[in-house]
PAVONU-18136 format. One line per 2 residues: their letters; for each residue x, z, y of C-alpha. Coordinates in Angstrom, 3 decimals. Layout:
N
A) X:Z:Y; ...
! end
This chain:
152
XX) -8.763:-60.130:-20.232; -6.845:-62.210:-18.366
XX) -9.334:-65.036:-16.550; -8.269:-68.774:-15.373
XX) -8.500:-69.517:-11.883; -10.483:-73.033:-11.646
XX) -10.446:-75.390:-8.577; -13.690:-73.870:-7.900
XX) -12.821:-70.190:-8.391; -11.034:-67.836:-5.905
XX) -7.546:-66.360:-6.888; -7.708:-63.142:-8.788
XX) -6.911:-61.344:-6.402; -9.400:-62.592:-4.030
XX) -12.242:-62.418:-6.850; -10.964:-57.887:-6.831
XX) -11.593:-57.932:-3.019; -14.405:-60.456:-2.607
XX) -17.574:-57.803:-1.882; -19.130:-57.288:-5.375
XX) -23.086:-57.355:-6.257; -23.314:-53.696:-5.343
XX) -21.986:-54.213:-2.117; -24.000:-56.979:-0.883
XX) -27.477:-55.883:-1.979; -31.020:-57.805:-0.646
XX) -33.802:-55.625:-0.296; -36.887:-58.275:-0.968
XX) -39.089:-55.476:1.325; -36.632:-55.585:4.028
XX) -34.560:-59.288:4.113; -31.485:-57.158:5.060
XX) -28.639:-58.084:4.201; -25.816:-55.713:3.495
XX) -22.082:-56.815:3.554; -18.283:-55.595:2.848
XX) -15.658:-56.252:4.606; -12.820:-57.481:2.821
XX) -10.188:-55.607:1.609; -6.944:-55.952:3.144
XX) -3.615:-54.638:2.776; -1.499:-52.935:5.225
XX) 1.545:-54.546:6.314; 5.032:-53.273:4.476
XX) 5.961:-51.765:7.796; 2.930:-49.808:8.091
XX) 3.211:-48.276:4.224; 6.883:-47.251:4.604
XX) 6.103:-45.709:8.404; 3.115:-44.088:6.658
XX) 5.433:-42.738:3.288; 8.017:-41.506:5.846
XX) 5.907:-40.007:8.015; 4.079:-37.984:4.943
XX) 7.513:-36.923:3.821; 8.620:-35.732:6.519
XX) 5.234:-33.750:7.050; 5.571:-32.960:3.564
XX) 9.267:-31.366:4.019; 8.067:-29.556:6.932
XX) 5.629:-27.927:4.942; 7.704:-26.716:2.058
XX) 10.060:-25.680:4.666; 7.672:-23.297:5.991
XX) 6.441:-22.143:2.664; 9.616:-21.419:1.709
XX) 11.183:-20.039:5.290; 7.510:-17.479:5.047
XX) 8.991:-16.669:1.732; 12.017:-15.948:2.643
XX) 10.904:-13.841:5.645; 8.502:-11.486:3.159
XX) 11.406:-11.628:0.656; 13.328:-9.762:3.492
XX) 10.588:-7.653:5.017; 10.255:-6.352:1.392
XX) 14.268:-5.617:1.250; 14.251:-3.862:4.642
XX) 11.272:-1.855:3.197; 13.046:-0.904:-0.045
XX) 15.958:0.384:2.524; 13.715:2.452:4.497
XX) 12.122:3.769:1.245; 15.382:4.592:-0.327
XX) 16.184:6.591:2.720; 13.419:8.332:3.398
XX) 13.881:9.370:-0.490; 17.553:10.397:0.213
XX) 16.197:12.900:3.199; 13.517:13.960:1.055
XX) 16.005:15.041:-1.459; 18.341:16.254:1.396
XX) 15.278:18.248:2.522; 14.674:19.922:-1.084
XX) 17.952:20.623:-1.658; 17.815:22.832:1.194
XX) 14.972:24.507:0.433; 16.302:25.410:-3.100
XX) 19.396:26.594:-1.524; 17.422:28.938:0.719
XX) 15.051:30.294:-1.719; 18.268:30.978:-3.997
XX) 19.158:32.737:-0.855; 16.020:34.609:-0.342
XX) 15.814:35.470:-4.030; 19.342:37.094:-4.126
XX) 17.984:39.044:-0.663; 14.902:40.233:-2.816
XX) 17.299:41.242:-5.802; 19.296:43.287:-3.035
XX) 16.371:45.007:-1.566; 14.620:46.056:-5.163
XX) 15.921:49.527:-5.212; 15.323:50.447:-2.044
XX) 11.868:49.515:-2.333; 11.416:51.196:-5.753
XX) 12.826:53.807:-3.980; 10.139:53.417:-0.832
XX) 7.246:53.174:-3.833; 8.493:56.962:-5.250
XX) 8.696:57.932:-2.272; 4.684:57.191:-1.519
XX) 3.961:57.900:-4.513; 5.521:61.767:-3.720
XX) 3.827:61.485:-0.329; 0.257:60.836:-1.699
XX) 1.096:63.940:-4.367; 1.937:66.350:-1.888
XX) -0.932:65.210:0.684; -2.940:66.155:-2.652
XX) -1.547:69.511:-3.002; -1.623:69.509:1.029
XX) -5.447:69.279:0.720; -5.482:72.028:-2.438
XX) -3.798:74.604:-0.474; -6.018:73.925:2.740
XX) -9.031:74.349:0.423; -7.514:77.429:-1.480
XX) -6.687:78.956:1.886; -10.104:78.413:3.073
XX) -11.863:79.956:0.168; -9.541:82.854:0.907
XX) -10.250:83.448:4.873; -13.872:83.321:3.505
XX) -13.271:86.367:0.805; -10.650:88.138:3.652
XX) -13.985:87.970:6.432; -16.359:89.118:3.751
XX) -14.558:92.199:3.090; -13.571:92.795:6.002
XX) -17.388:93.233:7.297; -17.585:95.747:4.659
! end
């Protein structure tokens, strides 16, 4: 694994950046030559502006994930709060309306006899408009008999 670096061979390191044979290919139809630049480092400075620049970027991110968090943790409390009180009137509301159809049930109870009494008392109507009707036909059939023997 490890290779000896001879007078006439590069440093490791140099032979890892030197361009390798895919990088510097000859076409035989074309006589172009391709070649790589070699690869180089970026000064110390530049890698620790770099690592505290993506940090920073980095913490400003998670800061907003977490701060947008935060703000639909609390749009979901405040809408838990308005539920729960919209609930609470909802009961408030139905607990009224029991109360007042306890009300308008005991009302009801009141009124029964009198309008058992109003149902005899149709009911007595509708038999004397019967007998009403009877004795109009009876007296009829007896002006008819009183005029026929009267002509006689």
């Amino acid at each position: 694994m490890a290779e000896q670096e001879g007078p006439d061979k590069p440093p490791l390191n140099e032979q890892l950046m030197a361009p390798s044979a895919s990088q510097s290919v000859t076409s035989q139809d074309d006589a172009t030559v391709e070649t790589a630049e070699e690869a180089v480092e970026p000064p110390e400075a530049d890698i620790n502006e770099l690592c505290g620049d993506m940090f920073s970027k980095m913490a400003l991110y998670l800061t907003g994930e977490l701060t947008a968090t935060s703000e639909d943790y609390k749009l979901l409390e405040n809408m838990n709060k308005l539920t729960s009180l919209k609930y609470m009137e909802m009961k408030d509301i139905a607990g009224n309306i029991s109360r007042n159809l306890k009300d308008l049930n005991k009302k009801y109870a009141s009124l029964q006899p009198y309008l058992e009494q109003i149902n005899q008392i149709e009911e007595q109507v509708a038999s004397l408009e019967n007998a009403a009707y009877k004795l109009d036909a009876y007296s009829k059939r007896l002006e008819a008999k009183f005029k026929k023997l009267e002509k006689r």
